[in-house]
N, C-alpha and C positions, 0 to 999 in steps of 0.2 A: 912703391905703394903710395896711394894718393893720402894725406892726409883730410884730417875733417873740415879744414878751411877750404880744402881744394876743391873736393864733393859739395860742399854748400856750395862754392863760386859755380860751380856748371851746373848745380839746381837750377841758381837764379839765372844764370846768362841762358839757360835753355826753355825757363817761366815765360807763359804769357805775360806777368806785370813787364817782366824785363824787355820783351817783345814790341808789346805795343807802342812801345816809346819810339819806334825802330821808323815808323808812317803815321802821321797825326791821320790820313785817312781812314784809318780802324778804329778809331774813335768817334771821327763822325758817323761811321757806316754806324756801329752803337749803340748813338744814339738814336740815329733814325729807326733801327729795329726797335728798339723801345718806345719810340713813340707810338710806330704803327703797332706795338703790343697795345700801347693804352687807346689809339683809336677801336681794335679789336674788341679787349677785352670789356674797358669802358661805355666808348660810345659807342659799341654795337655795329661796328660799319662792317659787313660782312667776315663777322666774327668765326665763322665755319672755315674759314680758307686765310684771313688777313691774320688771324691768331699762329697758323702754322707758317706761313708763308715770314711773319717777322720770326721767326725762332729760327724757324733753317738761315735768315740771314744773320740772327746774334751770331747762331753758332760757328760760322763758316768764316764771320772774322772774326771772332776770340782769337790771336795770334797762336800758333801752335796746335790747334785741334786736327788737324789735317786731313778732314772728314770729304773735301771737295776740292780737285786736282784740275784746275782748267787745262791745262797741258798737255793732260790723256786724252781731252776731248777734242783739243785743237788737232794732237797727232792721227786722233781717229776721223776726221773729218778728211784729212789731207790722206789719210790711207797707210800711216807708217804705225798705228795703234789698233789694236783690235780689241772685241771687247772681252777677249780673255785676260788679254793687256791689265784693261779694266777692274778687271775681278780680282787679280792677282797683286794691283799696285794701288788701288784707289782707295777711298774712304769711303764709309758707311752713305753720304752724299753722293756718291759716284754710281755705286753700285743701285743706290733709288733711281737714282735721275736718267738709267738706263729706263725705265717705264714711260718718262719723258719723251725721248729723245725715241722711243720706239712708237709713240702715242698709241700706248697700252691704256695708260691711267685715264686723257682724254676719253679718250672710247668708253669706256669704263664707266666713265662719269655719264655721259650720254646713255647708258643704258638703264641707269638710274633714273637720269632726267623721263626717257623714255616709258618706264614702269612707273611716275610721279604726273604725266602730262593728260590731259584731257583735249585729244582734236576734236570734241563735238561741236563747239561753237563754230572752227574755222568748217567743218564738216554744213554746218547748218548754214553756213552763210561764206562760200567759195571767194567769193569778193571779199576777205577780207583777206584774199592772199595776197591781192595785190596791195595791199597797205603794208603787208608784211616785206612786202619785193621795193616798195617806195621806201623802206627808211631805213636800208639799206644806201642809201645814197648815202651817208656816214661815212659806210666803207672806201668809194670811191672818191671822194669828195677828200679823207684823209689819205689817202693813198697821190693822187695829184699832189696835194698842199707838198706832202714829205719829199715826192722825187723832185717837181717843179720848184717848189721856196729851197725848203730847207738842204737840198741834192742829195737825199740819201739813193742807194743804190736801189733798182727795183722792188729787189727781194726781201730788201729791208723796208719798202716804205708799205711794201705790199703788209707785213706782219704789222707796222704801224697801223694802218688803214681799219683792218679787221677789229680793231679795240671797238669801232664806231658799230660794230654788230652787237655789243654789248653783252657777250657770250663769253665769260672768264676760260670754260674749258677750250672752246674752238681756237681762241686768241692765243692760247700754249700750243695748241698744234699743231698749226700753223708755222708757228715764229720756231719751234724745236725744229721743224726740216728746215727753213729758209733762213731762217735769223737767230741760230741759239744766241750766238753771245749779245743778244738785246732781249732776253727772254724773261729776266727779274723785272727792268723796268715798264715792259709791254705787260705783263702780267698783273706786276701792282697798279698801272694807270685803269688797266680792262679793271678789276674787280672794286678800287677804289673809287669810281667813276661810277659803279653799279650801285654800290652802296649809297651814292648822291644821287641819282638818279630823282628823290622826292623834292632836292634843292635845285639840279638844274634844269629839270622838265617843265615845267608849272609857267617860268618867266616868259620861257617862247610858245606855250601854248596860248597865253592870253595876249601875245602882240600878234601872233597870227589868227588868231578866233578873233571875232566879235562875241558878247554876249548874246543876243539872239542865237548863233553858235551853237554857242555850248548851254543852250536852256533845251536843246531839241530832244525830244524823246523816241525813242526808237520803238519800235515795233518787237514782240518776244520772241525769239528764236525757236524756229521748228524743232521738234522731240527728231533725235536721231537715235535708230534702229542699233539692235548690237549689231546684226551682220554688215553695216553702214564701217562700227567702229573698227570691227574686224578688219574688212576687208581693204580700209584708206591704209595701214604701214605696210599693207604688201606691195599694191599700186604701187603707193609712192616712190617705195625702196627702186620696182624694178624700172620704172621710167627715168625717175632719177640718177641710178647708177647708170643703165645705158647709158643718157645722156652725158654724163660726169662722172667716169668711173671712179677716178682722185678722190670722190668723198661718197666710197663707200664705206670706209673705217667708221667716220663718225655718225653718217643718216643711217647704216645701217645699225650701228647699237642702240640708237635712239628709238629706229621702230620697232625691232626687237624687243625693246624693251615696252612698248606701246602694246604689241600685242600679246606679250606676260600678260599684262593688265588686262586688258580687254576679253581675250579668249575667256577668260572664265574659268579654264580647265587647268592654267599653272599659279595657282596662287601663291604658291610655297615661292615661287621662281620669285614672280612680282615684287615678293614681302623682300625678300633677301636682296633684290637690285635696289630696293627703295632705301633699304637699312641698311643692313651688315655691309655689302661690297660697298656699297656708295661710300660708308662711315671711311673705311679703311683705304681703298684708294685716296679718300678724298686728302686723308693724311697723307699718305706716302710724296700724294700730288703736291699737298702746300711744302710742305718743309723740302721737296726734293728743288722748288722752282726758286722758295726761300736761297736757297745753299747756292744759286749762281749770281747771287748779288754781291759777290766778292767786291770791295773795295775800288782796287788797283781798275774793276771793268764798269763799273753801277758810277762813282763820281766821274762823270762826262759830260761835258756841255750839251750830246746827244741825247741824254736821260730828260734834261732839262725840255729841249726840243719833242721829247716822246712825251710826256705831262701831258708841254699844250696841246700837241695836236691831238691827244687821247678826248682832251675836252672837246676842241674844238669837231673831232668824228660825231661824239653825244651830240652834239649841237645840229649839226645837218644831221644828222639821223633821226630826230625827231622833227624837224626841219621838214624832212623827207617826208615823212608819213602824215604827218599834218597838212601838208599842202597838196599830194593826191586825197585825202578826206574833205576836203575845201570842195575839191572839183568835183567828187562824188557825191557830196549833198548838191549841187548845185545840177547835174545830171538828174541826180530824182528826187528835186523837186523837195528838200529839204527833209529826208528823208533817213540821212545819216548825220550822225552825231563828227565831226570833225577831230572832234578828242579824240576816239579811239584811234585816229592815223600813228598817236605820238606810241600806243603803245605797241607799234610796230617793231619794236627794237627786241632783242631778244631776253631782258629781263625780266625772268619770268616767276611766280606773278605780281610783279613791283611796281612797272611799268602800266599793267591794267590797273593796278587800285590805284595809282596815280591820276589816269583819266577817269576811273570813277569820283574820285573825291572833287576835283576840278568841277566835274559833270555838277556832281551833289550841289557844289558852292552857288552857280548860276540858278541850278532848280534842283531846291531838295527833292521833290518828289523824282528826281532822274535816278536811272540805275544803268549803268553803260557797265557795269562789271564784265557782264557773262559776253557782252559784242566787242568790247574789247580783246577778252582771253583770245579772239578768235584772229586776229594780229600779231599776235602778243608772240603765239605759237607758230604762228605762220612765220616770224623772223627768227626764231627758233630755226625752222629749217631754208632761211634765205640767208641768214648767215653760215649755214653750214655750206650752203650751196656754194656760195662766193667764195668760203676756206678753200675749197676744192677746185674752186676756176683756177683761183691765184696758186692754188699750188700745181696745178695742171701749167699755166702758162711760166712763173717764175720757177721752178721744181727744176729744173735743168733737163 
């Protein structure tokens, strides 16, 4: 029989204190969860998703909690784990992160966004799609940098790439089929980069504007009809999936959820994708993406490499959209405000009151808000588009 010195020594040698000492890496992983709690909590930097997203990574390296098994996921990938596997051997992290990895919660999130989005503007002014398809060069623009500079494999630069869509949920979707085990640091660069978005947009909009530019004031946007608003997520969906069936999962919760809202007739539906499922997936989502930040995979010289290029996707992404608006006002005749290109990206709506306020500063009496939204939305679904190319061509 064990005596009581013995039972204390396999307390401690079995304790997290005792543990952590085991990898100075769990210390730092840590502290970095703490920080991005206090970016969260603190300064506000998408505090809905960055608040859950650092706890699943406290939690998952606390030494001993055993809540998230990379192992079952590696053997499920290669075909020797199934997710009964899963359910039966995994942690409380394993069994969310199945939502993941099935891009259940993605979609999910999207049907929310869908039942929160307003197409009238891009409805009232069609040409703003193509601002929304310009700055999208983000995507592409990081996807070369990753395979070409930095070598990462296709599949992998492709999930990099997508950060420069500026869409937190697509950016998980993505990277869960092509690149899970890059899926903490693509996740936190996509949604930490969205929260900055009012720091790093503004510097390349006024080297690429002139003032004259951005004093321009636009014309009001035509009143769009409800059978108008009706009738754009059914089009959309069905032209779009023909053409890209890969991204029916996430264009089709999106309109779906567009036309809760719009029909009129499912309000109950609408209220519920907006609030309740959104609230609730959008947890399962952060702490389940938190939890693959494990140590031994997140400190990589490749994390480092995924940051910058995440910036640098922001960068040509508004890049992109600003410089087709250049050419656009210059087509007719000074007629469009050049701003609203940048809110091409899919942060929605952060991105628009960004080129509103910009707009304001050259001429207060400017209001670009509502011909912005109409960009803003439209890379809403140019980044979805692209998730779906790149998993159409890198997907295997």
């Amino acid at each position: 029989m064990e005596n009581a010195l013995d039972i204390l020594m396999r307390l401690w040698e079995t304790s997290g204190f005792f543990l952590i000492v085991s990898d100075w890496r769990q210390l730092i992983m840590i502290v970095v969860a703490l920080f991005l709690l206090y970016l969260g909590l603190v300064k506000k930097f998408e505090p809905l998703l960055l608040v859950g997203i650092a706890f699943g990574m406290l939690l998952v390296n606390l030494p001993g909690s055993n809540m998230y098994h990379p192992e079952l996921w590696d053997g499920y990938i290669a075909g020797t784990t199934t997710i009964t596997d899963i359910f039966h051997e995994g942690g409380l992290l394993d069994i969310l992160y199945i939502g993941v990895k099935s891009g259940l919660y993605p979609s999910l999130i999207f049907l929310g966004v869908g039942a929160m989005t307003d197409f009238g503007p891009l409805i009232a002014n069609p040409k703003s799609l193509l601002l929304g398809a310009a700055a999208q060069l983000g995507i592409f623009a990081a996807f070369l940098m990753a395979g070409l500079i930095f070598q990462f494999e296709p599949n992998v630069a492709a999930s990099i790439g997508i950060i420069g869509g500026a869409d937190g949920p697509t950016a998980i979707w993505l990277t869960s089929k092509l690149a899970p085990e890059y899926l903490a640091p693509i996740a936190i660069a996509a949604y930490s980069y969205m929260a900055l978005i009012p720091l790093i947009q503004p510097p390349v909009m006024r080297l690429l504007t002139t003032e004259e530019e951005r004093k321009i004031k636009m014309d009001q946007l035509r009143p769009v009809s409800k059978k108008e608003k009706i009738v754009f997520p059914i089009v959309v969906t069905v032209f779009v999936v023909l053409l890209l069936p890969s991204v029916a999962p996430l264009l089709g919760c999106l309109m779906l959820g567009n036309l809760f809202k719009e029909s009129g007739v499912t309000d109950r539906l609408s209220d519920t994708a907006q609030n309740a499922l959104m609230n609730i997936v959008t947890i399962f989502l952060a702490v389940s993406v938190g939890g693959t930040a494990l140590y031994d995979r997140f400190l990589t010289p490749q994390t480092i490499f995924i940051i910058i290029l995440g910036l640098l996707a922001f960068e040509f992404a508004t890049m992109g959209g600003l410089l087709l608006g250049k050419l656009m006002c210059k087509i007719t005749g000074g007629k469009i405000n050049p701003l609203i290109g940048s809110a091409g990206v899919s942060a929605v709506p952060m991105a628009a009151r960004v080129s509103q306020k910009e707009g304001a500063k050259a001429n207060p009496s400017n209001f670009l808000l509502m011909h912005a939204m109409g960009p803003n939305v439209a890379g809403v679904i140019g980044s979805a588009v692209a998730a779906g190319f790149m998993l159409a061509v890198f997907g295997g």
